[in-house]
N, C-alpha and C positions, 0 to 999 in steps of 0.2 A: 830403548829407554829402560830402565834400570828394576827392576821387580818393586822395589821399595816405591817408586813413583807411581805406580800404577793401581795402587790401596790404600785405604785409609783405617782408622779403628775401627770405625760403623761399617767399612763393606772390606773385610779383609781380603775379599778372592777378587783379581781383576774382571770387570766386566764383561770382556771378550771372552773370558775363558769361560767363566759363569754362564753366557749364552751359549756358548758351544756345546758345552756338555748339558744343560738342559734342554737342551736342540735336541742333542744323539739320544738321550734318554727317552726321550717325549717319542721321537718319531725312529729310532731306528738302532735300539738295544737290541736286536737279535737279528741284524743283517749279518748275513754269512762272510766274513773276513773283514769285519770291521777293524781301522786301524792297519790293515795289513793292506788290503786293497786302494790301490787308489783310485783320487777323484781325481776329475778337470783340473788342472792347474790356472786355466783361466779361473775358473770360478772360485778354486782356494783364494788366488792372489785379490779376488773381485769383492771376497768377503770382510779382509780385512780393512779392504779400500774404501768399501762401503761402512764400513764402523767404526773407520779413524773420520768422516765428515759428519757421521749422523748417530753417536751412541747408543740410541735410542732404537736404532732401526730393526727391523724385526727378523729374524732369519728368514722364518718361514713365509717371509712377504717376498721372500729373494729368492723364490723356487729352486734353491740348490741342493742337490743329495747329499745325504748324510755322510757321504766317503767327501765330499768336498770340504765337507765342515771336521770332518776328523782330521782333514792333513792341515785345515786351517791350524787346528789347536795343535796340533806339532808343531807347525811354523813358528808358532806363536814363541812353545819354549825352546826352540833352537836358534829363535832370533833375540833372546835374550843377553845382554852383555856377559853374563854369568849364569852357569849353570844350576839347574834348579837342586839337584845335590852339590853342594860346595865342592871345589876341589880339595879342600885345606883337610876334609871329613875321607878322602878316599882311600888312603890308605889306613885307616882306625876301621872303617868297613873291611876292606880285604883281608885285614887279619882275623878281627870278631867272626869272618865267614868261614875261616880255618878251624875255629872250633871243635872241635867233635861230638860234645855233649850237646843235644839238640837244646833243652833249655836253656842250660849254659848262652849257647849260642845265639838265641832269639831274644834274651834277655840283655846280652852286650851288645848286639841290635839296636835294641831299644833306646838304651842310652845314649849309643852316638847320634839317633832322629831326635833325644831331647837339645842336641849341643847346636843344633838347625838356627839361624838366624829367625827368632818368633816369626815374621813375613812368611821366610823361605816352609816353615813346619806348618805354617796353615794352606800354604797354599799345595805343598807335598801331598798334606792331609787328605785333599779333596782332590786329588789328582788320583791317588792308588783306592781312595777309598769309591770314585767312579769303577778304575779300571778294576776292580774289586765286582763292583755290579754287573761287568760287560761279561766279565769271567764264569759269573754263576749263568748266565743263557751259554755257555760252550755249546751245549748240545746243540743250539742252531746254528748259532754265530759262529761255531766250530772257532773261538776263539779263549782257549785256555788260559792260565796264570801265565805259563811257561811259553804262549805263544807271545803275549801282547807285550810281556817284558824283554823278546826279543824283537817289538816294534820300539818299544819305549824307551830304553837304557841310556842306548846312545845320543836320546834327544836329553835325558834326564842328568847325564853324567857329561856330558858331550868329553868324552874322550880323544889322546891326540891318539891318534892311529898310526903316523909315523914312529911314533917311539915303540920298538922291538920286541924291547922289553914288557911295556904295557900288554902287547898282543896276546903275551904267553898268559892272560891274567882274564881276558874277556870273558870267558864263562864264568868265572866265578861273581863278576860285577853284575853278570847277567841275572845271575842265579841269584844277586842281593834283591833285586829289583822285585825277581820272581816270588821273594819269600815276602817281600813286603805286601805286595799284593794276595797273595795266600793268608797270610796273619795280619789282615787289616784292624780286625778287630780287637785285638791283641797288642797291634802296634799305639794303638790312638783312642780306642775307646774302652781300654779294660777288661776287654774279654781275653776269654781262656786263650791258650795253644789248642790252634785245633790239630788233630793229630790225621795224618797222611798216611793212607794205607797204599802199595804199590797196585797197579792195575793194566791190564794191557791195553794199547792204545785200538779203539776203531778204528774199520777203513779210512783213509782219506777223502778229502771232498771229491763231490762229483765231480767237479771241473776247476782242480786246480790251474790251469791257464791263465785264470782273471786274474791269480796274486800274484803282485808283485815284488820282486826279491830284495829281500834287508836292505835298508836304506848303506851297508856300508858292507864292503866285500870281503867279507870274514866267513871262514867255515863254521857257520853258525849250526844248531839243528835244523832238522828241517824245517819250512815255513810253518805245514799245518800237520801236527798229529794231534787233533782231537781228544781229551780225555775227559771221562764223567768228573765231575768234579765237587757233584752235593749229592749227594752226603760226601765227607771231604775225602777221596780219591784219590788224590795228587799225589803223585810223587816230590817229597820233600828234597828241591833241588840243593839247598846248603850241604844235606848232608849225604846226597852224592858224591861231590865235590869234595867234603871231609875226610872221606872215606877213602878215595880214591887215593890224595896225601898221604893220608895216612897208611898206606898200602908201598906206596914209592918212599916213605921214610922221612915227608918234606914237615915244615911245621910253618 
């Protein structure tokens, strides 16, 4: 069913999604690999079956873990007709991420999230400005900007993977995702650049074995390198990727 069908003016964010991230927030904002780890597939597929008959029904009446209810809400926008970043905006992205000048370039940003279908930009809003929240517990959840935008992207953008061409471009779409999520508050509510100092990553988790590998089989980075990320920490991925360009002469 179609994004636009699933809102109205009084309740702009879909219901399902609504509960699911006040689900994940309530009970389970600093599980370790949240969003990367999966749940039951029975139970993902059990949640959304249970709240296409009963809207009302309560999550947490449905004893399901919080990894169930996270792949729920990917399902959610992966089974969308249309992608929750438009296609027609991906390439005005890829270029704006070419950039060099960091402001410059979070500011042409910005402009293309204003060109968003109003629907598509409220509901964007509340999508990065959660995965925004999941970000600042890294240090337990061991799940960084740069980790969850490499859960995220491809449910967000749903790109064709057969095209070749596209492939040579994944990190860079990655790395729009990632800075969205880093400058939430910048993107949507007014607030400053926050500015990224470089930092080295912590060991890896203690038992990576439970996560599971990127929903699409790309030499992505790795699944988990943890980084501090408040006070803001991060490494600023756009202008990696600018940099990089602009090293090999590309524009």
């Amino acid at each position: 069913m179609p994004l636009q069908d699933l809102v109205t003016a009084e309740k702009p964010i879909p219901l399902f999604v609504e509960k699911c991230v006040e689900f994940i927030e309530d009970t389970g904002l600093c599980t370790e690999g949240l969003y990367r780890v999966s749940g039951n597939k029975t139970d993902q597929d059990n949640i959304q079956k249970q709240f296409d008959q009963d809207h009302s029904i309560s999550l947490l009446s449905m004893e399901v873990t919080v990894n169930a209810v996270a792949g729920a809400l990917k399902a959610f926008f992966a089974d969308l007709p249309d992608p929750l970043i438009p296609y027609s905006l991906h390439p005005e992205l890829l270029e704006a991420a070419k950039i060099i000048d960091k402001t410059e370039r979070l500011h042409a940003l910005k402009e293309i999230v204003k060109k968003f279908h109003p629907v598509n930009y409220d509901v964007f809003r509340y999508v990065i400005t959660h995965l925004n929240r999941v970000s600042q517990q890294s240090k337990i959840n061991l799940m960084t900007a740069d980790n969850l935008s490499i859960c995220f992207w491809p449910t967000l953008m749903r790109p064709d993977f057969e095209n070749r061409e596209f492939l040579s471009t994944t990190k860079i779409h990655q790395s729009v995702v990632e800075t969205f999520i880093q400058q939430c508050q910048f993107f949507f509510y007014n607030g400053e650049i926050v500015e990224i100092a470089n930092t080295a990553a912590p060991p890896p988790p203690s038992n990576p074995g439970q996560l599971v590998e990127p929903m699409v089989p790309l030499q992505l980075p790795p699944p988990l390198q943890p980084q501090l990320i408040q006070p803001q920490l991060q490494t600023d991925p756009l202008a990696v990727v600018s940099k990089h360009q602009s090293l090999l002469g590309t524009s």
